[in-house]
C-alpha positions in Angstrom: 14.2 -204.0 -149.9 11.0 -203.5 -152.7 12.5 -200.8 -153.5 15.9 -201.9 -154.3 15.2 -205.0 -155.9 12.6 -202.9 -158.6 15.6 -200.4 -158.9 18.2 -203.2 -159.5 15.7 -205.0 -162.2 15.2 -202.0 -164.3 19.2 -201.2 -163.9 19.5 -204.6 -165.4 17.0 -204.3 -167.7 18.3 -200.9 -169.0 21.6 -202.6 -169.6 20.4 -205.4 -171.8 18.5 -202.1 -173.7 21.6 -200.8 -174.6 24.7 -203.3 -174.2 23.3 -206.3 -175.1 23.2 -205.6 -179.4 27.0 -206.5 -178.9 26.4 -210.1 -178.2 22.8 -210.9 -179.5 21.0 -210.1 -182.6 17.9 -207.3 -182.8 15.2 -209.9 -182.0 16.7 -211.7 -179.7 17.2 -208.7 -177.5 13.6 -207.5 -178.5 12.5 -211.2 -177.3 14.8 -210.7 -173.9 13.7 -207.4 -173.2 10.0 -208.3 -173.2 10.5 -211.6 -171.0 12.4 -209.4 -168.6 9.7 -206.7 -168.6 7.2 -209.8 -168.0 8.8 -211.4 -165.0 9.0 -207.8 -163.2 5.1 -207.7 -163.3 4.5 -210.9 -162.4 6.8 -210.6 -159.6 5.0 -207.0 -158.7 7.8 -205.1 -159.5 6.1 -202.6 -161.7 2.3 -202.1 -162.4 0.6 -202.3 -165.7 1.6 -199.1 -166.8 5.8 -199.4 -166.4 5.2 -202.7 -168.0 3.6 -200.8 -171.2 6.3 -198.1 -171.1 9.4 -200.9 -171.1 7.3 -203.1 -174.1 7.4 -199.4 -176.0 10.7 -199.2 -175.4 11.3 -202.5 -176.2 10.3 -201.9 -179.2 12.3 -198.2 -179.9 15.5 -200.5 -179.6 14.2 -203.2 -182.0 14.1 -200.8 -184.7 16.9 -198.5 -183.7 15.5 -195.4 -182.3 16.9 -194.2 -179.0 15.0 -195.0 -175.6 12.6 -191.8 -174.8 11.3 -192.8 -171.4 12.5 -195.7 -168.7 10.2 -196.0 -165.4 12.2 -195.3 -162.5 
């Protein structure tokens, strides 16, 4: 069940990383990527150091650059 739910979070949040430039300006992806990042550490989804890696990749997609590394 942990498993799936952290696994379906990151799916989601990989989408926004890469579909959501369509429909919403750089920042306010940048802005929804961190609050989604965010609410899987509070809610124990990921540790400390996932949280880091998404905010870093956060920011690759704010300024364009592709997306090196995604925890699993």
């Amino acid at each position: 069940m942990f498993d799936q739910r952290k696994r379906d979070a990151l799916a989601a949040w990989r989408k926004l990383a890469t579909q959501a430039q369509l429909r919403m300006d750089p920042e306010q992806q940048y802005d929804e990527l961190l609050k989604a990042a965010d609410d899987m550490e509070e809610q124990g989804l990921i540790n400390s150091a996932e949280w880091r890696q998404l905010v870093r990749d956060a920011g690759s997609v704010f300024i364009g650059m592709p997306i090196v590394h995604t925890p699993q």
